[in-house]
C-alpha positions in Angstrom: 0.0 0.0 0.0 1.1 3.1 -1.0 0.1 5.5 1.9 0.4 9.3 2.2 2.3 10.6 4.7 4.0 14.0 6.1 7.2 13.3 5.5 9.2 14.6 2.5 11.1 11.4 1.6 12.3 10.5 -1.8 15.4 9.1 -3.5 18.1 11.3 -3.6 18.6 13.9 -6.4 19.1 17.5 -7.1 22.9 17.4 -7.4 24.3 20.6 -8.0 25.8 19.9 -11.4 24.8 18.2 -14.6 26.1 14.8 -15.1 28.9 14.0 -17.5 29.1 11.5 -19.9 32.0 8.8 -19.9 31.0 7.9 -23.2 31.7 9.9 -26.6 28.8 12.5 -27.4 29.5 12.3 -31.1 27.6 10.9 -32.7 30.0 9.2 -35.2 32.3 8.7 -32.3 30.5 5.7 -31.1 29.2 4.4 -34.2 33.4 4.2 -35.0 33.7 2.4 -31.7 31.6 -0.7 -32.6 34.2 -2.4 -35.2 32.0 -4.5 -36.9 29.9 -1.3 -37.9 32.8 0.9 -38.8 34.0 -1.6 -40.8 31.5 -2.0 -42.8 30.9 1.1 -43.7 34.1 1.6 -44.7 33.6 -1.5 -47.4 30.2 0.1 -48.8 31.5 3.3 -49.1 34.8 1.7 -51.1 31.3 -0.2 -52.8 29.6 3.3 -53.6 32.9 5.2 -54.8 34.4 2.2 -57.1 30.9 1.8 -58.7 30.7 5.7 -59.1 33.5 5.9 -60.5 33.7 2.8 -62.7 34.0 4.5 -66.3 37.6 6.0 -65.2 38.3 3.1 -63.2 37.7 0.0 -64.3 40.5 -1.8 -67.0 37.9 -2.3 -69.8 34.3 -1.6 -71.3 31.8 -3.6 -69.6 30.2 -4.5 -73.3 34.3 -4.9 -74.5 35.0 -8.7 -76.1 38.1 -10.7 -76.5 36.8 -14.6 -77.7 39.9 -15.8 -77.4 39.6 -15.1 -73.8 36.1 -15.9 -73.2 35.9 -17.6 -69.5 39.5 -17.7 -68.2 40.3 -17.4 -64.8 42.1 -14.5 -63.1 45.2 -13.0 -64.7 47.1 -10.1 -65.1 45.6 -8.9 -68.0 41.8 -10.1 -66.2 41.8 -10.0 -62.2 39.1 -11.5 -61.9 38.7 -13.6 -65.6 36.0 -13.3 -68.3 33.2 -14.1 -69.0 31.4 -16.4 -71.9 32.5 -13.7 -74.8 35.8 -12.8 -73.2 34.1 -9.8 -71.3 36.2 -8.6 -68.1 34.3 -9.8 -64.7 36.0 -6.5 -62.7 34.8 -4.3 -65.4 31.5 -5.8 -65.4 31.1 -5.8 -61.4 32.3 -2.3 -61.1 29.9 -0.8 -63.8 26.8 -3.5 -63.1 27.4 -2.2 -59.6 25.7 1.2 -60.9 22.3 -1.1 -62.3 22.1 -2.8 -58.9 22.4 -0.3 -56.7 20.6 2.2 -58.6 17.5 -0.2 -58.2 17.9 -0.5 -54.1 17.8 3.2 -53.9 14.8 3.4 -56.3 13.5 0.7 -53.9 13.8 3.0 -51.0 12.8 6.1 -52.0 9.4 4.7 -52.5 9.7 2.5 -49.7 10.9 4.8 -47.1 8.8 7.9 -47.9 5.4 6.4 -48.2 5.8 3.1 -45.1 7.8 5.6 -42.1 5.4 8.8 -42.2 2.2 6.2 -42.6 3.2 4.1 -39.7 3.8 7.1 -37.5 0.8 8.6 -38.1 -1.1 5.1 -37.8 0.0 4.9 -34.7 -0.4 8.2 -33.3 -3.5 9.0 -34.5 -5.3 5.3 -34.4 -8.9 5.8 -35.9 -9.5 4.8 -39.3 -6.3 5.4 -41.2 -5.0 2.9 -38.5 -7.3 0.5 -39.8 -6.6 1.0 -43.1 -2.8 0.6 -42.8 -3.2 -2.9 -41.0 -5.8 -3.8 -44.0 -3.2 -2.8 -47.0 -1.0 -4.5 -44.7 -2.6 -8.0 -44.5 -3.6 -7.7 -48.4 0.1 -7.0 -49.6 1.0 -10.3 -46.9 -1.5 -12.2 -49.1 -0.5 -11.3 -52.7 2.4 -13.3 -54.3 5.2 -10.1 -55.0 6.6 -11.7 -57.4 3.4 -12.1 -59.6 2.8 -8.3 -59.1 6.6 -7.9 -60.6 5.9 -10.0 -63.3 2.9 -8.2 -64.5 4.8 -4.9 -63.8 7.5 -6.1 -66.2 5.0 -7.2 -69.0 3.6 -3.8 -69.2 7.8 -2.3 -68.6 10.1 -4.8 -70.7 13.1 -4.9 -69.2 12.7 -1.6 -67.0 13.8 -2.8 -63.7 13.4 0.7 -62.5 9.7 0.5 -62.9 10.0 -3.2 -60.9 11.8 -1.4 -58.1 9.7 1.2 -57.7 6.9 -1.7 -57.4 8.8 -3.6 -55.5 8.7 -0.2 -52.9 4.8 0.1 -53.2 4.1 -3.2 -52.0 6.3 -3.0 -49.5 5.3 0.3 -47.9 2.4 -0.9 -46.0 4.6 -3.7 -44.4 7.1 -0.8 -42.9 4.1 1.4 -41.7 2.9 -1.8 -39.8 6.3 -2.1 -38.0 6.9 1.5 -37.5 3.0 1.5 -35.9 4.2 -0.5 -33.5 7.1 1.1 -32.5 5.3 4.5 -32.7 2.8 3.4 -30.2 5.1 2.6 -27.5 6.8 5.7 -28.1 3.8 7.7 -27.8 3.2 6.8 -24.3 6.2 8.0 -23.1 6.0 10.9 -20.5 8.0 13.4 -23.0 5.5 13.1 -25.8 2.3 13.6 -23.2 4.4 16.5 -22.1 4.9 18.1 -25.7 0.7 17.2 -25.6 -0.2 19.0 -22.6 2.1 21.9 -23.6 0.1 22.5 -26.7 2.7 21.4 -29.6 0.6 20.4 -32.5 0.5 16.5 -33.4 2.4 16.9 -36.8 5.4 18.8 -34.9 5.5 15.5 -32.1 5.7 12.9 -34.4 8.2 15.3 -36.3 10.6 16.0 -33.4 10.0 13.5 -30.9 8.7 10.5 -32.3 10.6 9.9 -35.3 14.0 9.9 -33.6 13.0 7.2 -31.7 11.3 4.8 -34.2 14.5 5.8 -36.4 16.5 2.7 -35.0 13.7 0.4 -36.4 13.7 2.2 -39.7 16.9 1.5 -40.3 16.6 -2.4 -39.6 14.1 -2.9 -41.6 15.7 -0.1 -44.6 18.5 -2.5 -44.3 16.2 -5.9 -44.6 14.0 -4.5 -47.5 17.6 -3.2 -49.1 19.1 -6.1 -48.9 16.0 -8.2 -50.6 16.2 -5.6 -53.6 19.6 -6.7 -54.4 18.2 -10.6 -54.2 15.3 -9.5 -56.2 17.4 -7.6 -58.5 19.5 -11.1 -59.2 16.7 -12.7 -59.4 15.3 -11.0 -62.1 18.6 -11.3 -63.8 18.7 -14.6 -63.1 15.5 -14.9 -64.9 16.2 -13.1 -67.7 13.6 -10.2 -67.1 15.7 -7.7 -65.8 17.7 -5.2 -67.6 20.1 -5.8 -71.0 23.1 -4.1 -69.4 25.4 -5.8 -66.9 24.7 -5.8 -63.0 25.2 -7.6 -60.4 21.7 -10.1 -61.3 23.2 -10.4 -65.3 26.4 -12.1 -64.1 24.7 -14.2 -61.6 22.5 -15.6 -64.4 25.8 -16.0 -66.6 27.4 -17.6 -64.1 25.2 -20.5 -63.8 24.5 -20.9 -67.1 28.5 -21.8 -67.0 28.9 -23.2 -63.7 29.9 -26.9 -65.3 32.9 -25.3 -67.5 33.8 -22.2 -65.1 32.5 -22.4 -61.5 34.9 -19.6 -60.6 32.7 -17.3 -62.8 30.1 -17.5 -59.9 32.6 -16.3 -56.9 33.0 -12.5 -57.5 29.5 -11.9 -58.2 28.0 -14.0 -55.6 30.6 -12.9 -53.0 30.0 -9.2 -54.3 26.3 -9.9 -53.3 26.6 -11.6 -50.0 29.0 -9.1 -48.6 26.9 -6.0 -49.2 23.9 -7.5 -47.8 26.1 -8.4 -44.5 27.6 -5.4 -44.7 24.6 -3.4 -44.7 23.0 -5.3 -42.2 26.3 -4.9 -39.9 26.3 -0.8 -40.7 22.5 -0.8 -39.8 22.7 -2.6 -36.4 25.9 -0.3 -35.8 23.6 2.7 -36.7 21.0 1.4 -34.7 22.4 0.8 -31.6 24.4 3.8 -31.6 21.0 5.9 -31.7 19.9 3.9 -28.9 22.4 5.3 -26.9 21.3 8.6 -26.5 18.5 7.0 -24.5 19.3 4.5 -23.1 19.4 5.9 -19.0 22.6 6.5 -17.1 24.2 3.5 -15.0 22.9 4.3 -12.2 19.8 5.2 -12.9 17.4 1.8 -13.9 14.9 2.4 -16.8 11.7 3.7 -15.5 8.5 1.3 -15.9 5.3 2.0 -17.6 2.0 0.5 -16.6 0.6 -1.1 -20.2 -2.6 0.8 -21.2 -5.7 -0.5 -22.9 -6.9 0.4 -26.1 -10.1 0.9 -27.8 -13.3 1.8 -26.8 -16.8 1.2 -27.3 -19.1 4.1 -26.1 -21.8 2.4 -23.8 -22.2 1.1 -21.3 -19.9 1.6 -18.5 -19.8 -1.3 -16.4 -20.5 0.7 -12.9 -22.7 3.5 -14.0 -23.4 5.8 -11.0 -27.3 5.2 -9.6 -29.1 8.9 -10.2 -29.6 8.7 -6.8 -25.6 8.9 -6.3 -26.2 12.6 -7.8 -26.2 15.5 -6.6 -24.7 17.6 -8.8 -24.5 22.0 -8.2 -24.3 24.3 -10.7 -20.9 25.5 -11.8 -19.4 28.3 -9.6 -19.4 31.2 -11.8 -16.5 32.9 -10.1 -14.5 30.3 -10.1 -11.4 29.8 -12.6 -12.5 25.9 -13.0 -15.3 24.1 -12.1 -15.7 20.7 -12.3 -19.4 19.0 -11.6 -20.2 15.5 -11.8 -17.0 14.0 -13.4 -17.4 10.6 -14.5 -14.3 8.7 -16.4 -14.1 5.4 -18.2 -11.5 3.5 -19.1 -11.5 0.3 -21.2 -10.6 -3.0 -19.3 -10.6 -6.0 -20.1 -12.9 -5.4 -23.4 -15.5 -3.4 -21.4 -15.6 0.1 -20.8 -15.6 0.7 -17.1 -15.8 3.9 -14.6 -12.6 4.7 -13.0 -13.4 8.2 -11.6 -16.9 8.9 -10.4 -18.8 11.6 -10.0 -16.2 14.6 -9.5 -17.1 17.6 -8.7 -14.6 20.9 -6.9 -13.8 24.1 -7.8 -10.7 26.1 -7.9 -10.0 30.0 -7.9 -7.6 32.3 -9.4 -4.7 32.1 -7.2 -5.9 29.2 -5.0 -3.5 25.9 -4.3 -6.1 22.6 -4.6 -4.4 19.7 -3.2 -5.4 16.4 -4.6 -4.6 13.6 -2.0 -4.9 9.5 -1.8 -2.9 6.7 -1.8 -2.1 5.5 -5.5 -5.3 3.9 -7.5 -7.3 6.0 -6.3 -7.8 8.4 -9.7 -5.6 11.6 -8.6 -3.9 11.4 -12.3 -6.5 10.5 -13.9 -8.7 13.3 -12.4 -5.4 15.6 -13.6 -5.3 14.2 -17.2 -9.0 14.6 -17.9 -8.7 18.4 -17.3 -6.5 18.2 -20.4 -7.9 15.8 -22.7 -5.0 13.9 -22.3 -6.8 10.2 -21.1 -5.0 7.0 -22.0 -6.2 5.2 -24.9 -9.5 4.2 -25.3 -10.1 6.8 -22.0 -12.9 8.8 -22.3 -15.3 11.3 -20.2 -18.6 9.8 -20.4 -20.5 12.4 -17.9 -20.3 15.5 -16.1 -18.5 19.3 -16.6 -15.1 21.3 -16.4 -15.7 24.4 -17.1 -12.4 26.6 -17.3 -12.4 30.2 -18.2 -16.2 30.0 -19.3 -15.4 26.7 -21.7 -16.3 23.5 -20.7 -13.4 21.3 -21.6 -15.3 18.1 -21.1 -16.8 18.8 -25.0 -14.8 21.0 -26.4 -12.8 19.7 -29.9 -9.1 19.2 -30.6 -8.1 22.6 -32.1 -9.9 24.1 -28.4 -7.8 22.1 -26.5 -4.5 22.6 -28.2 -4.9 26.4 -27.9 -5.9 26.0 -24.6 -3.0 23.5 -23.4 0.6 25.4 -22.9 -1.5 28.7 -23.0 -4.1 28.7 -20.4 -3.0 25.7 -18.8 0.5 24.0 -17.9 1.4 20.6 -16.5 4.8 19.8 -14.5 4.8 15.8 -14.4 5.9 14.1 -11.5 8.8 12.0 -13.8 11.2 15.0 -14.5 13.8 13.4 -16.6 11.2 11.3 -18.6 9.2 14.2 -19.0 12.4 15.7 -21.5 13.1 14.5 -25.1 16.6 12.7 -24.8 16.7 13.9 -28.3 17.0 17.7 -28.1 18.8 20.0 -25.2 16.6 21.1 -22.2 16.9 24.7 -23.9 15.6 23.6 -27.4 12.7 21.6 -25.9 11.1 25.0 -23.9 12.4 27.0 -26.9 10.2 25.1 -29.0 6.9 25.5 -26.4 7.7 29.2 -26.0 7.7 29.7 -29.9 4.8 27.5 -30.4 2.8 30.2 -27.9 4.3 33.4 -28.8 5.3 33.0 -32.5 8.5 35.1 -31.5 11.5 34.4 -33.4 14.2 31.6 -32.7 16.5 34.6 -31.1 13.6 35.9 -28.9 12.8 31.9 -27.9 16.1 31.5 -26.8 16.2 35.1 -24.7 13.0 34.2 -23.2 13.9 30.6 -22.5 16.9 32.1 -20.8 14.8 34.0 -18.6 12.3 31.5 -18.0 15.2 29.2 -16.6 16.7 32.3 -14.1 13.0 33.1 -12.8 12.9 29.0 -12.2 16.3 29.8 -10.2 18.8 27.5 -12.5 22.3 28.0 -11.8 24.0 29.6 -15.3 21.0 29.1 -17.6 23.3 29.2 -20.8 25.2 26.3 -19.9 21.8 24.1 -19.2 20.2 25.2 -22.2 22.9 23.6 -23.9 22.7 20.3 -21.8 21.2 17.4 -22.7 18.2 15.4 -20.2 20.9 12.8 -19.3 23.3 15.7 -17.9 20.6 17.2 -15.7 19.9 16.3 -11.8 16.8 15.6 -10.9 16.1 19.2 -9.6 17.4 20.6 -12.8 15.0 18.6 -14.8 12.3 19.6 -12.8 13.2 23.3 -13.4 13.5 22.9 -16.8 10.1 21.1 -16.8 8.3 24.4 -14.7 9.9 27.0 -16.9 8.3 24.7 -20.1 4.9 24.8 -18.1 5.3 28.7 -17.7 6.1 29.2 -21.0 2.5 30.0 -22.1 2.4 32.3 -18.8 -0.9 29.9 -18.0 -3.8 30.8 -15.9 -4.0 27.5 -13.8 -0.7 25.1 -13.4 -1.2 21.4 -12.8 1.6 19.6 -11.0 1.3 15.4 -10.8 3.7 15.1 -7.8 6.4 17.4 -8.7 8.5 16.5 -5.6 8.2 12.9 -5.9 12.1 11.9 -6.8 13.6 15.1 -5.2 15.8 15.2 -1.9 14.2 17.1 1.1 16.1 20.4 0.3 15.2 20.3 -3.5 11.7 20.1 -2.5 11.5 22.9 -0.7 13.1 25.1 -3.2 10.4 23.6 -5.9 7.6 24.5 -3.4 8.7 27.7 -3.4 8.6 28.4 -7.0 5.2 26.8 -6.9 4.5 29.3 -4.1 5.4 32.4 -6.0 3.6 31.4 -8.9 0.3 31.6 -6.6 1.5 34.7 -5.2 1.7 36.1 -9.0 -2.2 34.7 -9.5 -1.5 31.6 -11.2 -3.7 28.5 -9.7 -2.0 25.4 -9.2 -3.9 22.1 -8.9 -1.3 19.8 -6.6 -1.6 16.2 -6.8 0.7 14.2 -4.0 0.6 11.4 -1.6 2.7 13.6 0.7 0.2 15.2 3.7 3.3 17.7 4.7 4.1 19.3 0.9 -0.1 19.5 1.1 -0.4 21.4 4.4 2.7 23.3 3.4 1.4 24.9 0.2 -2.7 24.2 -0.5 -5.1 26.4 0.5 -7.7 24.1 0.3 -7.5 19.6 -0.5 -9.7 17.0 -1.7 -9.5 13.6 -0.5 -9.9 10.5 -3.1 -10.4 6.8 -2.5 -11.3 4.2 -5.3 -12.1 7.1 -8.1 -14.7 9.3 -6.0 -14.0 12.8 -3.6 -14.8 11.0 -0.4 -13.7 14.3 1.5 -13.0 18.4 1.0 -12.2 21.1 3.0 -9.9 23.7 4.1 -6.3 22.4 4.9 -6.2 23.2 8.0 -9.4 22.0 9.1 -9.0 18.5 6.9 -6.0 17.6 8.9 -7.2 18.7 12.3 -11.1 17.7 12.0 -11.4 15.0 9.4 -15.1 13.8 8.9 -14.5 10.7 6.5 -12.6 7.7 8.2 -10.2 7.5 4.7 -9.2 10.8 5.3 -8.9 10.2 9.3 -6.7 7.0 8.3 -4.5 8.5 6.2 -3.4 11.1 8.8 -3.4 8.5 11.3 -0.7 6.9 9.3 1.7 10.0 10.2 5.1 8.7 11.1 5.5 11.9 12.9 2.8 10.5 15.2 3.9 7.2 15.9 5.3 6.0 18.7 8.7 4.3 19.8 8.8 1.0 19.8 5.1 0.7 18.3 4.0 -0.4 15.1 3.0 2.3 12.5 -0.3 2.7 12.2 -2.1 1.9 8.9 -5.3 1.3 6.6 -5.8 -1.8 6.3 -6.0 -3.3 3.1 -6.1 -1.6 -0.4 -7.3 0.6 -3.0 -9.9 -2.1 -5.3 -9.7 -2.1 -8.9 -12.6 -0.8 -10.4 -14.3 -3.5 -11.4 -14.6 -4.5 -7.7 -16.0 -1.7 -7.0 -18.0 -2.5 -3.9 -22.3 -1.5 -4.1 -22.2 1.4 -1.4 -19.6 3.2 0.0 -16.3 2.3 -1.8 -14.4 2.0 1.8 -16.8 -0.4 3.8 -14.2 -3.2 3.2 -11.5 -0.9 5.2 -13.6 1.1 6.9 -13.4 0.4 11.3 -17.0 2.5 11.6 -18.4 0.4 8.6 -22.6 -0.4 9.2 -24.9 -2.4 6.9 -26.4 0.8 5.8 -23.0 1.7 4.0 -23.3 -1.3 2.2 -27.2 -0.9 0.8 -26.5 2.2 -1.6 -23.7 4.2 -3.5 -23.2 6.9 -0.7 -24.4 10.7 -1.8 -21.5 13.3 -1.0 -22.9 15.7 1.1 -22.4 19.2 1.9 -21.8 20.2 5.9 -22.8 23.7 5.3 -21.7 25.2 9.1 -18.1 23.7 8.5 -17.9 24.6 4.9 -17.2 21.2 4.1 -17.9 17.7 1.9 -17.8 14.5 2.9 -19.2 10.9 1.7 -19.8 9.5 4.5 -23.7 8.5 6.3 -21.7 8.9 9.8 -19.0 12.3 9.5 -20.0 13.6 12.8 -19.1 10.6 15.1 -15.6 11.7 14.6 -15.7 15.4 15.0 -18.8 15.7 16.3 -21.1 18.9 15.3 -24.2 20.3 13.5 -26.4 17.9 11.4 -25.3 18.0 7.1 -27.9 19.2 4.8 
């Protein structure tokens, strides 16, 4: 169980200075330090030059005959011997080189261009160009290619150029499947949900962030498909359907045609083929390792973990609606800055859309800390995410209002949202280093957010990203602008992540547990940015598990348990008066209150899943005060007008004692 407490414990962080690097930061640096890689580039690019330049290098023409020669071995006058009609083999690789490889690269600019920005967007985007990728996908699986190609080369005689491009087409869909993939983990990392909630539009994410990531996969399967254009290539050759002029597929289909008289004929053409297929499998491994580098975390720092997220969605029903008698909802607060009523949140699990916040409701002024509290489960992020529109796939809101600034954000469209996230509305996320593309500098990444927001120039982006990192008290701004995430403490990142989320100068903040992975003293310097943002009019919306950071900054808290506001109230009265036995548990849990030698005290048990959801109050199987009238009906949250309260619970005064609850 993961239960709040007072104390600011964490892991240690906020080191003064960025972290260095053992490793080279060039980029060709440590591609030259895997030999297998280097090495192989080294032979294609010997490959590329020798073809290019075959007309000044190579001995003879590749059309040149000497009969008397025809299909000797290698001599001085023929390195390599000659063919059936005396024709020099060197001459012929070196120039045939030009046929071949001219028909990988005609393979991969259709290839590349139409299967890497299809299978980004697929993935990002889902709906139904999503579908229809994995449809052309599983229709090119089931047509015969080589049929296709035949047909191609009916209507083409001899044009191998039109059978690579071909070739390409069918296998673009193929590539967009495997780069959906790929693109689908990628976007649930924290960095691209950050670039979401600061407003940066969806064709500039999968752009910047998500193509450098899927690019390691690109080049695997660039390599694979390359490497089965120079098969296909001798293939056709070997059939006699490709080109008239030599290549690499020509000499193969000599070759055999003589392997009984001259079975050396077959060794420098087949060995030229093999070794530039491993080669370029060798160079692309090399290529894609060394991009993995860059984000692959520090040594002592273990890869974070992601909870897996469902997907898809069907629209009704939930599978625990909330009873109409479990509503009472008020009408927005007019003077408030956001005000949410009646907030219901379904997620899809296990094939079934289900509620995992219900029934929401709290306001928040200009200039007011909310603190959102509970142990984890309980829908704090969730809650957070929803004011957004950033839910997890197949998420959706399927009741209730947040109206911010006079809009209610619950229906409002994508282009409402984007000018409203980064602008009106900033989010710090509790993961500072994840939240940071590994790709770009810290200073790029806010320089980006503050140009997207203020259309300023990329001088004035970088003077203002300057000053955002000062006002967020960074020690020599220049130096990390220029850093990279890797190089940043933990304090740092979180700096760099505030001045991103002030970039917009937003109306309301929202902070997921912002001091999570700091030390004690970084905290406290984080709270007090946080603290002179309210001061400056900015509402923050705090989410922790940490009752001290709450009762050092909020004006006012809510209380969740098992997706529902079981409590609210002032800070100060929530932790000396508490009216719902969650809440009163919780505090109870205080290690500053427990005593030596004693056991600390605890709830026990844990947060249920939402589909065990219990009928009635959603604590009765923790709860010590639990009756069977908790158990009969979902419990109404109720308004204790005197205290200025809210509490779920049938019983609230037998623990303060007090007027009766309207």
């Amino acid at each position: 169980m993961n239960t709040p407490t007072a104390q600011h414990t964490a892991p240690a962080g906020g080191r003064k200075g960025p972290r260095r690097s053992t490793a080279p930061h060039g980029f060709t640096a440590r591609l030259l330090r895997k030999k297998a890689a280097a090495a192989s580039a080294g032979y294609l690019l010997l490959v590329v030059l020798v073809t290019l330049l075959a007309s000044p290098l190579a001995p003879y023409d590749p059309d040149e005959q000497d009969l008397t020669a025809a299909l000797q071995g290698p001599s001085g006058a023929h390195w390599l011997g000659t063919g059936e009609l005396g024709r020099d083999v060197l001459s012929r690789l070196m120039h045939g080189g030009q046929i071949t490889l001219l028909g990988v690269l005609i393979t991969l600019a259709v290839y590349l261009p139409l299967g890497v920005p299809a299978g980004m967007i697929a993935g990002y985007k889902g709906g139904w160009f999503d579908r229809l990728v994995l449809k052309s996908a599983d229709l090119i699986s089931a047509v015969p290619v080589i049929i296709v190609l035949l047909v191609v080369l009916s209507v083409f005689t001899n044009n191998e150029s039109a059978a690579m491009a071909a070739n390409g087409l069918l296998g673009a869909p193929l590539l967009a499947r495997v780069v959906r993939s790929a693109t689908l983990g990628v976007k649930e990392e924290l960095y691209v949900r950050a670039a979401v909630a600061g407003g940066i539009r969806d064709r500039v994410i999968i752009r910047r962030h998500v193509l450098p990531r899927v690019t390691g996969v690109v080049l695997v399967q660039a390599s694979v498909f390359g490497a089965y254009a120079v098969l296909l290539e001798t293939g056709l050759g070997f059939l006699g359907l490709g080109t008239t002029k030599a290549s690499w597929g020509s000499m193969i289909a000599e070759a055999s045609k003589n392997i009984g008289t001259d079975p050396w004929l077959l060794v420098p053409s087949g060995f030229m083929i093999i070794s530039f297929i491993l080669a370029l499998g060798l160079l692309s491994d090399g290529l894609r390792d060394t991009l993995a580098e860059r984000y692959a975390p520090p040594a002592d720092k273990p890869p974070s973990r992601r909870m897996g997220r469902p997907r898809g969605a069907a629209p009704e029903p939930l599978r625990t609606e909330v009873p109409d008698t479990a509503r009472v909802i008020e009408d927005p607060d007019p003077d408030a800055l956001l005000s949410v009523r009646g907030l219901t949140v379904s997620l899809t699990i296990e094939g079934t859309p289900t509620a995992v916040i219900r029934d929401v409701s709290f306001d928040l002024r200009s200039g007011e800390v909310l603190g959102i509290v509970g142990e984890t489960g309980c829908g704090k992020t969730i809650t957070a995410t929803s004011l957004l529109g950033m839910l997890p796939a197949g998420g959706r809101i399927a009741s209730g209002t947040i109206l911010f600034e006079g809009t209610d954000l619950a229906r409002a469209d994508a282009a409402t949202m984007r000018r409203i996230r980064g602008r009106r509305i900033g989010w710090i996320s509790q993961d500072p280093i994840s939240s940071l593309d590994p790709s770009f500098t810290a200073g790029a990444q806010v320089a980006e957010v503050v140009r997207l927001h203020t259309g300023c120039s990329r001088k004035q982006a970088r003077e203002r990203t300057l000053e955002l990192f000062a006002k967020v008290r960074l020690p020599d701004p220049g130096r990390v602008a220029g850093s990279y995430p890797h190089q940043l403490s933990g304090g740092m990142a979180q700096r760099v992540g505030i001045a991103a989320a002030l970039a917009g100068d937003p109306a309301l903040v929202i902070a997921d547990e912002p001091t999570t992975a700091l030390d004690v003293t970084v905290q406290a310097e984080i709270l007090d940015l946080l603290r002179e943002l309210q001061a400056a009019g900015t509402a923050v919306v705090l989410i922790t598990h940490d009752w001290g950071v709450l009762a050092d900054l909020c004006d006012r808290a809510v209380v969740m348990y098992a997706g529902e506001v079981v409590e609210e109230a002032e800070v100060t009265d929530l932790v000396t008066t508490p009216t719902h036995p969650y809440t009163a548990g919780l505090l109870g849990s205080d290690p500053h209150h427990a005593l030596p030698g004693q056991p600390l005290p605890a709830v026990e048990g844990a947060v249920p899943p939402p589909t065990q959801w219990p009928v009635g109050c959603h604590f009765q199987n923790r709860c010590p005060r639990v009756t069977d009238a908790c158990k009969e009906k979902p419990v109404v949250i109720s308004r204790l007008v005197e205290l200025e309260r809210s509490t779920r619970c049938i019983r609230p005064l037998e623990l303060i004692g007090g007027p009766a609850h309207d």
